[in-house]
MARNUZA-702567 format. One record per atom (N, C-alpha, C, O): x, y, z. Coordinates in steps of 0.02 Angstrom, whole numbers, padded with zeros to 5 digits, always signed. Atoms other than C-alpha are relative to their C-alpha. Last residue first. Layout:
REM MARNUZA-702567
XYZ ...
//
This chain:
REM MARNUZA-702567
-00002+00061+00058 +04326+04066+04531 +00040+00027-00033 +00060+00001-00085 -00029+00064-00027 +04340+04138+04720 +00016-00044-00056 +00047-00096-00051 -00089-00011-00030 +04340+04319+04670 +00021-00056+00003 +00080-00067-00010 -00006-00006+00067 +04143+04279+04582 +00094+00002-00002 +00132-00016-00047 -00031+00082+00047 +04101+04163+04722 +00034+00046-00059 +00066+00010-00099 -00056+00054-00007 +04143+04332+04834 +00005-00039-00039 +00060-00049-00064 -00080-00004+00008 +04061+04458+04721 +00060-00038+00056 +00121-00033+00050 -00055-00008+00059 +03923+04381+04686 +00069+00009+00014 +00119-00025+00004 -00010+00058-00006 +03860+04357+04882 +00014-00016-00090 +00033-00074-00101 -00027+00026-00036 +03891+04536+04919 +00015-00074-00030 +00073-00090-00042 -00058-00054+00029 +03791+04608+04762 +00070-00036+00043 +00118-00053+00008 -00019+00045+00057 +03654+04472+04811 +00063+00010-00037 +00094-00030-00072 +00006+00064-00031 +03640+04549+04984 +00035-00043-00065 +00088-00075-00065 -00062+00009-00040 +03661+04736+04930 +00013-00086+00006 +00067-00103-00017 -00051-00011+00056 +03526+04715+04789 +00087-00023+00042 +00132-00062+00028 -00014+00069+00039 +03433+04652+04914 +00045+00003-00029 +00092-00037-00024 -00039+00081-00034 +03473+04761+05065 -00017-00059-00070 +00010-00114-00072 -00066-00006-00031 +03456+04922+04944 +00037-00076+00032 +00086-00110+00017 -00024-00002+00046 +03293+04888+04859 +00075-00013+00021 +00107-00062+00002 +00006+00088+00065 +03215+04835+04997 +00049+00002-00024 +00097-00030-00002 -00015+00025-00016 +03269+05020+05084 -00012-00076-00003 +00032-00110+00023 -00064-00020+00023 +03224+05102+04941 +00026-00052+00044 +00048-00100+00012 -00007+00024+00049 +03042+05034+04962 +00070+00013-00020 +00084-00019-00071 -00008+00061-00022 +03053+05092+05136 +00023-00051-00069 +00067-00094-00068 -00060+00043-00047 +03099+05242+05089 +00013-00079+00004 +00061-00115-00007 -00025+00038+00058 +02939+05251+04969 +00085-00003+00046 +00120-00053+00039 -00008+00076-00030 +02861+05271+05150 +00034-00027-00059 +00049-00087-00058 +00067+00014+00026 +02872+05466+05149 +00016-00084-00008 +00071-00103+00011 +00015+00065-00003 +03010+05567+05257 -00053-00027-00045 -00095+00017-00052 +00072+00024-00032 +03042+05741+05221 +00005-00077-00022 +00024-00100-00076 -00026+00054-00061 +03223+05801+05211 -00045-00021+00021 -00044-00033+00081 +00066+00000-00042 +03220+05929+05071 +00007-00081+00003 +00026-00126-00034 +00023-00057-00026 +03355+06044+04988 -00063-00027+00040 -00103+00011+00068 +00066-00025+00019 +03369+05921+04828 -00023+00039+00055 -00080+00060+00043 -00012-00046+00062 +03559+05901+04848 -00065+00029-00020 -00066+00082-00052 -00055-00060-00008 +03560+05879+05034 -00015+00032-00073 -00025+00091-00084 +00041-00021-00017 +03416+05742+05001 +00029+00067+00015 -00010+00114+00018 +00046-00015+00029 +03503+05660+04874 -00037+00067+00036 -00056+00115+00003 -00037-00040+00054 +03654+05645+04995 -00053+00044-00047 -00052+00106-00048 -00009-00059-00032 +03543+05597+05147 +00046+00045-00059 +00050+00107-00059 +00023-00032-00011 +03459+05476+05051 +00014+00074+00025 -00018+00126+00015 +00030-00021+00065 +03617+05406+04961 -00067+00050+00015 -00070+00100-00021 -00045-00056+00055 +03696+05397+05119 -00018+00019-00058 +00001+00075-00076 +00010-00072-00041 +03549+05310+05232 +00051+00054-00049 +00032+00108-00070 +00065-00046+00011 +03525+05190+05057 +00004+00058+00077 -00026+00112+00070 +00002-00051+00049 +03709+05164+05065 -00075+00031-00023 -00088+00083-00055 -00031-00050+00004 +03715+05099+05228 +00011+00031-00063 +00042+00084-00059 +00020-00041-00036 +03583+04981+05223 +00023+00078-00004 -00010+00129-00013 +00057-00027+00020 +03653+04902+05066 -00062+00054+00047 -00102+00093+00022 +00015-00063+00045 +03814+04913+05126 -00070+00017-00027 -00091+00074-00034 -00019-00065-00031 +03779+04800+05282 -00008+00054-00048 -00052+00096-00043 +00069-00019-00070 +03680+04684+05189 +00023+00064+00031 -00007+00118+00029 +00052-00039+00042 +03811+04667+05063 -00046+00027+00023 -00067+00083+00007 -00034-00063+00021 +03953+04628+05200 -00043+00050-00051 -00040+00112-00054 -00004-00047-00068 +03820+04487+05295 +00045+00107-00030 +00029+00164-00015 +00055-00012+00001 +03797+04421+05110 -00012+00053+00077 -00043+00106+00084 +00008-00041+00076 +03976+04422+05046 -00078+00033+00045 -00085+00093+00054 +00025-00017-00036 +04058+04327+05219 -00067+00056-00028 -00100+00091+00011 +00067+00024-00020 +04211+04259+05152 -00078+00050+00030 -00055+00099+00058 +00008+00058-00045 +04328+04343+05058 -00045-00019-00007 -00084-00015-00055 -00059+00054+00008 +04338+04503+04970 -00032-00052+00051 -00079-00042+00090 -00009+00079-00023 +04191+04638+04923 +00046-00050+00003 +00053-00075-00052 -00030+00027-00104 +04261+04807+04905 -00013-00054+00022 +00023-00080+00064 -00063-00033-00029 +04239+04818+04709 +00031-00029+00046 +00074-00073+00051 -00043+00062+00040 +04096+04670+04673 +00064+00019+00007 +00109-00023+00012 -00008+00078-00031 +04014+04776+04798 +00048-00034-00030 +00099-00052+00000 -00037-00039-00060 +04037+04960+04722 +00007-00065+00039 +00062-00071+00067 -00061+00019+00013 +03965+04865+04557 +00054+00045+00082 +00116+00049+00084 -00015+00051+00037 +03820+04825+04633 +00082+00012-00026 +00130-00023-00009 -00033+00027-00051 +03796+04985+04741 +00014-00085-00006 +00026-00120+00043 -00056-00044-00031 +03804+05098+04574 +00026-00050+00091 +00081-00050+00118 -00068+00037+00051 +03701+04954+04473 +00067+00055+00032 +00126+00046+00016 -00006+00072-00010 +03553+04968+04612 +00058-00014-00050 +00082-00071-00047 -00045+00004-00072 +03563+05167+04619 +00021-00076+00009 +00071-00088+00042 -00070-00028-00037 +03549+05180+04440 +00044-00022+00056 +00103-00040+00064 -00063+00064+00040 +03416+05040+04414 +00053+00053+00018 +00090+00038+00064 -00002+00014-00035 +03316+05185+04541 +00055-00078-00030 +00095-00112+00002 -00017-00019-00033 +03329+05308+04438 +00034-00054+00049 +00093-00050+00067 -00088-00019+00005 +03314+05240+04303 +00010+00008+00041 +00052-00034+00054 -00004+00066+00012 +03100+05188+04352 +00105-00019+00000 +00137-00063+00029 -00007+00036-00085 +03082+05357+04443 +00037-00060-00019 +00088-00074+00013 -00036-00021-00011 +03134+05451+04257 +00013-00044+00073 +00067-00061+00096 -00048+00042+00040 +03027+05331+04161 +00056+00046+00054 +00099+00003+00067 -00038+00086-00015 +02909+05374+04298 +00027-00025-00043 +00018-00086-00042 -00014+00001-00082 +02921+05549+04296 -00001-00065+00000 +00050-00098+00014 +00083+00009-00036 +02884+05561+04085 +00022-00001+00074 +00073+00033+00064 +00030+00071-00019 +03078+05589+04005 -00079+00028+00021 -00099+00086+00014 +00032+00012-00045 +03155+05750+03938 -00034-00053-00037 -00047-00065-00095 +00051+00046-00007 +03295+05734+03822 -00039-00016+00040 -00028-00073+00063 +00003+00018+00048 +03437+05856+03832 -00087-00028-00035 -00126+00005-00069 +00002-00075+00034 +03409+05924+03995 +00006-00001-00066 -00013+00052-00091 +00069-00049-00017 +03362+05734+04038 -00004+00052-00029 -00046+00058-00073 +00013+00036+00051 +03547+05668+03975 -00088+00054+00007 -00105+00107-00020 -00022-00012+00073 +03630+05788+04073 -00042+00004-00043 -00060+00053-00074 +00074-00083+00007 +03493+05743+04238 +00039+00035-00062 +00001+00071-00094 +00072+00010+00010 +03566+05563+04201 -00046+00064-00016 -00092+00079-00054 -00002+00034+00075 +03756+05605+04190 -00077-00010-00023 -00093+00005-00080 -00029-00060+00030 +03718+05688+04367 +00003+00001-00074 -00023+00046-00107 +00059-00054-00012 +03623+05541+04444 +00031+00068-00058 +00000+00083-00110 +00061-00004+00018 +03756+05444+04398 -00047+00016-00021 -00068+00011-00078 -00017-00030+00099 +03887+05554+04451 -00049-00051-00041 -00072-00022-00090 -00007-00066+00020 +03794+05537+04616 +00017+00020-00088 -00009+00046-00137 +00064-00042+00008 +03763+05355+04606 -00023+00084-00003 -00074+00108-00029 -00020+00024+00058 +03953+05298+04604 -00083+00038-00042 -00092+00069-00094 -00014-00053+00025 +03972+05414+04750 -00013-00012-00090 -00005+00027-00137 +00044-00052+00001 +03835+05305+04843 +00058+00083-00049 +00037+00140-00059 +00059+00007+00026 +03905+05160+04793 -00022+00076-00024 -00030+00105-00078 -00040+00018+00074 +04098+05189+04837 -00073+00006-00036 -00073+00042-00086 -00032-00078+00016 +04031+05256+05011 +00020+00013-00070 +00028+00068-00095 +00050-00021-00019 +03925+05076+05039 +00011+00107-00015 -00029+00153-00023 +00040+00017+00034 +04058+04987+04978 -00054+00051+00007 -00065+00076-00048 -00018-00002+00082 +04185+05045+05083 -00044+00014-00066 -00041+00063-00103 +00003-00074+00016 +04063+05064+05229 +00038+00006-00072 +00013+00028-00123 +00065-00037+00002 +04033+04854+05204 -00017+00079-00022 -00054+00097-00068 +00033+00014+00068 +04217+04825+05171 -00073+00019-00027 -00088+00045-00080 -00017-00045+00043 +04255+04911+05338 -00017-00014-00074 -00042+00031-00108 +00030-00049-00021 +04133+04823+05446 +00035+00058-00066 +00004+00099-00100 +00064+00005+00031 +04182+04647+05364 -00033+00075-00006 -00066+00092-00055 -00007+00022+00058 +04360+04694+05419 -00064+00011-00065 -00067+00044-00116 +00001-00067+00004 +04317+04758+05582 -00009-00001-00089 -00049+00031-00123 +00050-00045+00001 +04244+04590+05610 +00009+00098-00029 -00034+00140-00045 +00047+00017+00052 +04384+04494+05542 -00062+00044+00004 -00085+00072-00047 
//
């Protein structure tokens, strides 16, 4: 069971963060088309990443255990999404809106988890 939880978590958490790339990608499309202001662009950005490790949950999530398995991904897809982002943008500097990612991540993850079991179970 534990490996279980462990693998559903990275699942999720790998499924997210690719779901947020093409994302991201479809987004900077749309942009080269239609430039935005920086914070309409921060503001998407960041609903992106929260509906890319939302539905990547409701995916790999099974069973019991939604909120411990969301938790996990949500950690683990904000280190993968950072380090992906940060590969693609060429720069690896720390600044505290992390932290704010990392919120973003365990909640979304948490609630993302604990949907998509009752949602399997009904």
């Amino acid at each position: 069971m534990k490996s279980d939880t462990l693998f559903q978590g990275l699942k999720s958490a790998i499924f997210g963060t690719l779901f947020s790339v093409v994302l991201a990608l479809i987004y900077a499309l749309v942009l080269f088309f239609f430039p935005m202001s920086t914070t309409v662009t921060a503001v998407v950005s960041q609903i992106l990443k929260s509906l890319s490790l939302c539905l990547a949950c409701m995916i790999c999530i099974r069973e019991e255990g939604g909120i411990k398995k969301g938790l996990g991904a949500g950690v683990l897809f904000t280190l993968l999404s950072y380090l992906s982002f940060s590969a693609i943008g060429g720069d690896f500097s720390l600044s505290w809106l992390i932290l704010l990612d990392f919120a973003l991540g365990i909640s979304v993850g948490a609630l993302s988890g604990i949907a998509a079991v009752n949602l399997k179970r009904a």
